[in-house]
C-alpha positions in Angstrom: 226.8 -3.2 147.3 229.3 -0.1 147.5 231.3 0.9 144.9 235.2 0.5 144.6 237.4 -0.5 142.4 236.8 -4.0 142.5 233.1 -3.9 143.4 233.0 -1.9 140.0 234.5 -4.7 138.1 232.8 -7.4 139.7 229.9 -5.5 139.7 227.8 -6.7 136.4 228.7 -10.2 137.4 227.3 -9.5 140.7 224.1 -8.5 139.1 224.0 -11.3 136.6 224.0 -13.7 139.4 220.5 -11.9 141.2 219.4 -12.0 137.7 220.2 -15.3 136.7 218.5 -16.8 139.9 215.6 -15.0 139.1 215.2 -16.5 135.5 216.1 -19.6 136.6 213.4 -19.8 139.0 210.3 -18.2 136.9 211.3 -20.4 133.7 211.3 -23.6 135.9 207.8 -22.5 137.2 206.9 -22.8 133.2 208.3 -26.5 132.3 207.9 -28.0 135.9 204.0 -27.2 135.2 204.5 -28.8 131.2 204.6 -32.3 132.6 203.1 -32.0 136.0 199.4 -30.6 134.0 197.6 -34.5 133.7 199.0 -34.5 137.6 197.0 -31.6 138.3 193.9 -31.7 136.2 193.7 -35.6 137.5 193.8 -34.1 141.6 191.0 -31.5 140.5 188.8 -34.0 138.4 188.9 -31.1 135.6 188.9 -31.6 131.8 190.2 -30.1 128.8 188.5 -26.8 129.5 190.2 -26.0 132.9 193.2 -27.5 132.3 193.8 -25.4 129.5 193.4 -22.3 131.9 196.3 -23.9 134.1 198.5 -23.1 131.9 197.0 -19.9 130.0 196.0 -17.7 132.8 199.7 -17.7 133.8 200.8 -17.0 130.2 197.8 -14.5 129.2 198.4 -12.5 132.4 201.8 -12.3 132.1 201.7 -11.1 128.2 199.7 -8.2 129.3 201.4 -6.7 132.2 204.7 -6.9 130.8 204.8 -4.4 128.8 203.2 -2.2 131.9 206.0 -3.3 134.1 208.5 -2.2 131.5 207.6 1.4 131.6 207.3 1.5 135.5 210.8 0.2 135.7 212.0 3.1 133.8 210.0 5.6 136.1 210.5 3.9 139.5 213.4 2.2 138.8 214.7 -1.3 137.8 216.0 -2.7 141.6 212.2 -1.6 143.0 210.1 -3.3 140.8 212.6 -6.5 140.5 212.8 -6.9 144.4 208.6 -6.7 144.3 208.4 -8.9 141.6 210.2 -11.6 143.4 208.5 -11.3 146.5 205.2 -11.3 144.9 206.3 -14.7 142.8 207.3 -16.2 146.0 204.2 -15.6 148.0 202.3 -16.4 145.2 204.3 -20.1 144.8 203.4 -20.7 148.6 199.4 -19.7 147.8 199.1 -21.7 144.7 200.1 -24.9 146.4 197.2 -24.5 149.1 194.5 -23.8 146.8 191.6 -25.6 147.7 190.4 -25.6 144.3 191.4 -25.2 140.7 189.1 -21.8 140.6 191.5 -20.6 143.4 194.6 -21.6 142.3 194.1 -20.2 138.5 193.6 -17.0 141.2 196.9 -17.4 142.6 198.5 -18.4 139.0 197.6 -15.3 137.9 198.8 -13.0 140.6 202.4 -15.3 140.3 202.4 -14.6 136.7 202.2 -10.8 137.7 205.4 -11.3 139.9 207.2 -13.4 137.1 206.2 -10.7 135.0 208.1 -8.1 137.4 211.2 -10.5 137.5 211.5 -10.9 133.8 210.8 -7.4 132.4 213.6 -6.4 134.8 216.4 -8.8 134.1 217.7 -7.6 130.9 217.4 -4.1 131.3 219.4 -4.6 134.6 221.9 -6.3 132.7 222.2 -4.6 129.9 222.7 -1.5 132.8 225.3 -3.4 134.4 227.5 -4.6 132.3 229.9 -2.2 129.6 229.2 -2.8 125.9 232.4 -5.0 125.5 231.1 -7.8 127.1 227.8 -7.6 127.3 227.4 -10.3 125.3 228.9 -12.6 127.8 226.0 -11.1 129.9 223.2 -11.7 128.0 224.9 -15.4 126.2 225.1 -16.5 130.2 221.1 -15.2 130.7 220.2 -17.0 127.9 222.2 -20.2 129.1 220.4 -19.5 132.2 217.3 -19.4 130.8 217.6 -22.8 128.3 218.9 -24.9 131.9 216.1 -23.9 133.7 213.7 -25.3 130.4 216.0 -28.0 130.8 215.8 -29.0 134.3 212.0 -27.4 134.6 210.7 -30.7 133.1 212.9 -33.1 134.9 212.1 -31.6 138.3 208.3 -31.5 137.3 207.8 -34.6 136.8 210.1 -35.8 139.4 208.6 -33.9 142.3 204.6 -34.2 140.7 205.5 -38.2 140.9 207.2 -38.1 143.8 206.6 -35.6 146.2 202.8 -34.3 145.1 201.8 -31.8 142.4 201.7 -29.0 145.5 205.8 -28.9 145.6 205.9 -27.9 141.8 205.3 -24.7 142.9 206.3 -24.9 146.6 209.5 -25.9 145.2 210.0 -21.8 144.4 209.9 -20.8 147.9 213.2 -21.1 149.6 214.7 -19.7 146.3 212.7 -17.1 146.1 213.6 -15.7 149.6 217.1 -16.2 148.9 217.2 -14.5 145.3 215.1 -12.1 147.6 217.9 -11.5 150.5 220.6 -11.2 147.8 219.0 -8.8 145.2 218.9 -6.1 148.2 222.2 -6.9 148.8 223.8 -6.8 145.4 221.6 -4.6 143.2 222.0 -0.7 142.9 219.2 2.1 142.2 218.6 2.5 138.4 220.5 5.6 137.4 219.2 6.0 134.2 215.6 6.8 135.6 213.1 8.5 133.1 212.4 10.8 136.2 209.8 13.2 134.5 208.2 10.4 132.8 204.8 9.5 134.0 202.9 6.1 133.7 200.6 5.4 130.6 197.3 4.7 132.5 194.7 4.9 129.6 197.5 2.8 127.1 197.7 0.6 129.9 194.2 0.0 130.4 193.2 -0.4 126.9 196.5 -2.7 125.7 195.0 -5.1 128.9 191.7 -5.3 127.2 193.2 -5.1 123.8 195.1 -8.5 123.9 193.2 -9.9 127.2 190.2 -9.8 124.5 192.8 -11.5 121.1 194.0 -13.9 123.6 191.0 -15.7 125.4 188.5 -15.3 121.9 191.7 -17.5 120.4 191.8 -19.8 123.1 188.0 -20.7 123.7 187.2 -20.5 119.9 187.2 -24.2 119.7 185.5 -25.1 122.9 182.9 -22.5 123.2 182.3 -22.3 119.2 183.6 -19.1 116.6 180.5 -18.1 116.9 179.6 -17.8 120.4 179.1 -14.1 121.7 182.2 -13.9 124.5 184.5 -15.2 121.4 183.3 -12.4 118.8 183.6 -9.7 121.6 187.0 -11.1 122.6 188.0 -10.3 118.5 185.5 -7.3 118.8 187.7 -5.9 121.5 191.0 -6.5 119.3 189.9 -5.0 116.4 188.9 -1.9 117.9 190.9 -1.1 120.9 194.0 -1.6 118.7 193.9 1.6 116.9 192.9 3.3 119.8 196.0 2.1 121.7 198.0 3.6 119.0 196.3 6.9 119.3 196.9 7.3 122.6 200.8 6.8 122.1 201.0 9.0 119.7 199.7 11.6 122.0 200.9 11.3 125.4 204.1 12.3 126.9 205.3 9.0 128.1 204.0 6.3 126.4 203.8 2.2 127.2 205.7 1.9 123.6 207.9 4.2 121.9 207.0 4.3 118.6 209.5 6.2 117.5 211.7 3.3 117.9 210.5 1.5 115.1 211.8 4.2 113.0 215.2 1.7 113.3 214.3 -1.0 111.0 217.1 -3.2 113.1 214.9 -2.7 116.3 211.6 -2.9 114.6 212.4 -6.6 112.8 214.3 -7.8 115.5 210.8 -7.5 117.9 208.7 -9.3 115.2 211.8 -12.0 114.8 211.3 -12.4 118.6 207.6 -13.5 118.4 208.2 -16.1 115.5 211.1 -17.7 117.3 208.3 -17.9 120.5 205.7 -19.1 118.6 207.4 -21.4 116.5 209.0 -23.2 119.6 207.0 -23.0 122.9 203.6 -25.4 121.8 206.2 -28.1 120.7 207.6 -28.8 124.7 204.5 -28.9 125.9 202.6 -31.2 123.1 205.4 -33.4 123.3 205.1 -33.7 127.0 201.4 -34.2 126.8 201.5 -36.7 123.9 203.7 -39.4 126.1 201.7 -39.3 129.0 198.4 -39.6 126.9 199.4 -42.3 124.1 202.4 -44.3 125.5 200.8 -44.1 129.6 204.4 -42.5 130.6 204.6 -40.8 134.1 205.2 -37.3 134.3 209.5 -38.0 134.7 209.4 -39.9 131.9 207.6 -37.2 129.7 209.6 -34.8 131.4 212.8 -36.5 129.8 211.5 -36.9 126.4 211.5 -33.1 125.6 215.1 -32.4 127.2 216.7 -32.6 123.6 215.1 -29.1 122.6 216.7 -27.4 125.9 219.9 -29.3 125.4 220.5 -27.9 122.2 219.7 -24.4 123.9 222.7 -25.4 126.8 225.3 -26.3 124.1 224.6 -23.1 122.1 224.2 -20.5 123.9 227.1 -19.8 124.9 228.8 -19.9 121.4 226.3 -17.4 120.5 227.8 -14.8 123.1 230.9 -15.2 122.2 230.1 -15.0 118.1 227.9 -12.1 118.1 231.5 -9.8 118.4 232.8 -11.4 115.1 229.6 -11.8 113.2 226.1 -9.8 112.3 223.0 -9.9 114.6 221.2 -10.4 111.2 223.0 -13.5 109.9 223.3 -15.4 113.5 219.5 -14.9 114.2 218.7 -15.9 110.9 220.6 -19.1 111.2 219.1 -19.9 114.2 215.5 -19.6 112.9 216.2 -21.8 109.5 217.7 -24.7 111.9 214.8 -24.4 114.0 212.4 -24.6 110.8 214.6 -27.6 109.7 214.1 -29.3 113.3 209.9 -28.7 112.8 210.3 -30.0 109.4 211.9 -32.8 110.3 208.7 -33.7 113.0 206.3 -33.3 110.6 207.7 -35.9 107.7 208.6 -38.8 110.8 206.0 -38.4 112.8 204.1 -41.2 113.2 202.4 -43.6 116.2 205.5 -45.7 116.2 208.1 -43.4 114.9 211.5 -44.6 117.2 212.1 -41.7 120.0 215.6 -41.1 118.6 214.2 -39.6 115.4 211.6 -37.3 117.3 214.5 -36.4 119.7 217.0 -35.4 116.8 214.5 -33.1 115.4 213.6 -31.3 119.1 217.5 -31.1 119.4 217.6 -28.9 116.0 214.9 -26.6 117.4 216.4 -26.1 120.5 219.6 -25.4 118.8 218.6 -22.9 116.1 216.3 -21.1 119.3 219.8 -20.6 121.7 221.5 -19.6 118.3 218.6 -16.6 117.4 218.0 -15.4 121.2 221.5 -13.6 122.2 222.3 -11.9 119.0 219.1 -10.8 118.3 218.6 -9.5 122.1 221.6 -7.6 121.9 220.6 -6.0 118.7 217.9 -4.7 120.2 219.2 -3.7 123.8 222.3 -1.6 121.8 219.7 0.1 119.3 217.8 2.3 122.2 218.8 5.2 124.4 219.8 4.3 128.0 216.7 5.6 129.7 214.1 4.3 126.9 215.8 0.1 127.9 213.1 -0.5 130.4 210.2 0.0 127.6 212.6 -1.5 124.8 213.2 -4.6 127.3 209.4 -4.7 127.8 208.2 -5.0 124.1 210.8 -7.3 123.9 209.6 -9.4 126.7 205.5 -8.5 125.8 206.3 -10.2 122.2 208.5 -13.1 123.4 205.7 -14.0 125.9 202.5 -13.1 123.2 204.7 -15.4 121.2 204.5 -18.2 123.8 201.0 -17.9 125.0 199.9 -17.8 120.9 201.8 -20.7 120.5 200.4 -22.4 123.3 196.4 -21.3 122.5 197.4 -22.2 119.1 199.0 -25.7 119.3 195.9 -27.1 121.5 193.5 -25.0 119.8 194.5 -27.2 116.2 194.8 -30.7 118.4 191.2 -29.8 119.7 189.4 -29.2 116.6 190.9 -32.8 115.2 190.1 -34.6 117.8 186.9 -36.1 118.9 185.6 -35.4 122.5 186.9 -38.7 124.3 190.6 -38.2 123.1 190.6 -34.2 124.2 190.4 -34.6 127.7 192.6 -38.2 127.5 195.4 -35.7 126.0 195.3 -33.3 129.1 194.7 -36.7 131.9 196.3 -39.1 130.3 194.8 -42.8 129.1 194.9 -45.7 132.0 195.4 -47.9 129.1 196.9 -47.9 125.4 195.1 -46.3 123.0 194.2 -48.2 119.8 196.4 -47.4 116.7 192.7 -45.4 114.9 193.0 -43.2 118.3 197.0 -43.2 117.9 196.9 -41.9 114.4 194.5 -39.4 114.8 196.3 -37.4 117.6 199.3 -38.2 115.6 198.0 -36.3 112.4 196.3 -33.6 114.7 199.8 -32.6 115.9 201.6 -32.7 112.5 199.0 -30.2 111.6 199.9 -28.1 114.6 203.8 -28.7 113.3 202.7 -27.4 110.1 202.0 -24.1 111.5 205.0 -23.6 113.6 206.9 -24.4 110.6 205.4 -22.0 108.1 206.0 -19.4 110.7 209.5 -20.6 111.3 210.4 -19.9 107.0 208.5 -16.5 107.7 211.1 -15.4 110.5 213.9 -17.0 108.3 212.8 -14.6 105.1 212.5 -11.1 108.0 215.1 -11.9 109.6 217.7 -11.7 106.9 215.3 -8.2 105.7 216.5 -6.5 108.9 219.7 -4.9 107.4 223.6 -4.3 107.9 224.8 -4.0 111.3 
């Protein structure tokens, strides 16, 4: 799009529309999947094992590269990578829903997450590039809106088209989307001109951050199955422990690194990042426990399960966009902090009602305060840390932004069934992922009831942790 007058003031809005389709399309690919898993792992004849890589591969793969992608976009350029990162996503949709097998599709899940990792390093940064400071947080309130609708409609439409239509058009479902969000991003977006021209890409930190968390992440996630014990978990941890130290080695050295860590000399930025991956671990396992406990102990389909976590993305809707407009009148610091303690009194509120035959209103009040105090924390804080770093540094800043929102989730996730596991017996793990053709007993009932309050626990400590940071991080 060429520039005039009005093109330049219509210009970020232009942008937040290619942006916001893009968002809305990889976050529905994450809840459609939520309720459509038992679908799935039922068509495949796989238990708790595989389905757990379902959803993981997506989330582990997308973790690691994002914080690669970030530093490319400052290099090649924010509209280049974006455009390829849709187009890869898109293929990647079509590919998943023809997998023969569920080796093949956790293939293709993990290329898509490499596309939605493209897409979502990207949209912020582009953003934050587009629009002036005045109202950029209108921008980023609107992305966030964005991005609580699609976790809104993600698990309505999964469970309506896995019931309906066939788990295949959860993900075909992307395509026609994707080649329009494709057709208007050429269109609309503009080269970066903020390039870190002279920069080059971080190969070795690159190599060894992949191994680094590929390593923490999997060890974390196949503790339970495989045993603590077991030689792939201890060189999983083995791999943490000492590529970590390395990794920061080699930024302190080389000329462009994957992280700047000369940006945590800014105690805003630096707390703000580690505020990030409390409020994503102390919110993602709950949407997708939820989901799975309806299906397995009530016999609900997929739409139905779908429905009962709508009240954390519906507190999301109603507040995000009172966060925008607040964040000119009040600190990042006090906004962000609020929205964490609401959350922590949503997960609070789980964990003392919780029980096999606790009414649905009570459960839903309390997902409704965590999705509220999430929308609350997520635009102030973002734009705390998108104003704290130099123009051409916004790609990496956007990336560890986006690494640690995504670590959060994918923790939260390995985490949450990881604490269900070791509670349950054998017979009622797999029943949680497929689902139970009849109704469970109330001994079963109780027992998957307690082994998610303990997962609730552990969101919730975390939750009071980011409360007690957050409000550490300093005046404006």
């Amino acid at each position: 799009m060429h520039s005039s007058g009005k093109a330049d003031h219509l210009y970020p809005w232009f942008v937040l529309s290619v942006t916001s389709l893009g968002v809305l399309l990889v976050l529905l690919n994450v809840g459609t999947l939520n309720v459509a898993l038992p679908v799935v792992s039922r068509h495949f004849h796989v238990g708790a094992s595989f389905a757990d890589w379902i959803v993981l591969s997506y989330l582990i793969v997308n973790t690691i590269l994002i914080l690669v992608f970030g530093q490319l976009s400052d290099i090649y350029g924010r509209k280049k990578l974006y455009m390829i990162g849709m187009a890869t996503f898109t293929i990647s949709s079509l590919l998943i829903g023809l997998s023969p097998n569920v080796w093949i599709l956790i293939v293709f899940r993990c290329i898509q997450a490499a596309g939605g990792a493209l897409v979502i390093t990207n949209t912020t940064a582009l953003i934050t590039d587009a629009f002036p400071k005045h109202s950029l947080g209108k921008g980023l309130g609107i992305n966030v809106l964005v991005a609580a609708a699609a976790q809104l409609l993600g698990p309505v439409l999964g469970g309506v088209m896995a019931s309906a239509l066939g788990w295949r058009w959860v993900f075909w479902f992307n395509v026609p989307f994707g080649l329009i969000g494709l057709f208007w991003g050429m269109f609309v977006l503009r080269s970066t001109e903020h390039r870190d021209a002279s920069g080059k890409a971080d190969v070795w930190g690159g190599i060894v951050i992949c191994l680094c968390l590929g390593g923490f992440i999997i060890s974390l996630s196949e503790g339970s199955a495989l045993g603590w014990g077991n030689w792939l978990v201890l060189l999983g941890f083995l791999l943490f422990v000492v590529l970590m130290p390395v990794f920061i080695l080699i930024e302190k050295r080389v000329s462009s690194p994957l992280i700047d860590l000369s940006l945590f000399r800014n105690r805003q930025f630096t707390i703000a990042n580690i505020a990030t991956f409390i409020n994503f671990f102390s919110v993602t396992a709950l949407t997708l426990l939820i989901a799975l406990y309806y299906q397995a102990a009530y016999q609900e389909s997929a739409t139905q399960a779908g429905l009962k976590i709508l009240p954390v993305t519906l507190g999301m809707l109603i507040i995000s966009p009172v966060a925008g407009a607040l964040i000119t009148k009040f600190e990042a610091r006090f906004l962000a902090t609020a929205g964490l303690f609401t959350s922590a009194i949503g997960l609070l509120m789980l964990i003392i009602t919780m029980s096999p035959h606790v009414p649905y209103v009570v459960l839903g009040l309390g997902m409704f305060l965590v999705g509220l105090g999430c929308g609350l924390f997520m635009t102030p804080n973002t734009a705390s840390i998108m104003a704290s770093v130099p123009e051409n540094r916004r790609g990496i800043a956007n990336g560890l932004r986006s690494m640690l929102n995504s670590l959060g989730q994918v923790l939260s996730t390995a985490v949450g069934l990881m604490i269900v596991k070791i509670f349950l017996p054998d017979r009622l793990k797999d029943v949680i992922y497929v689902g139970s053709a009849s109704r469970l007993s109330f001994d079963d009932l109780s027992r998957i009831v307690t082994s998610y309050r303990i997962a609730f626990v552990v969101l919730f400590a975390v939750s009071v942790a980011g409360v007690v940071l957050s409000l550490l991080r300093g005046k404006k």
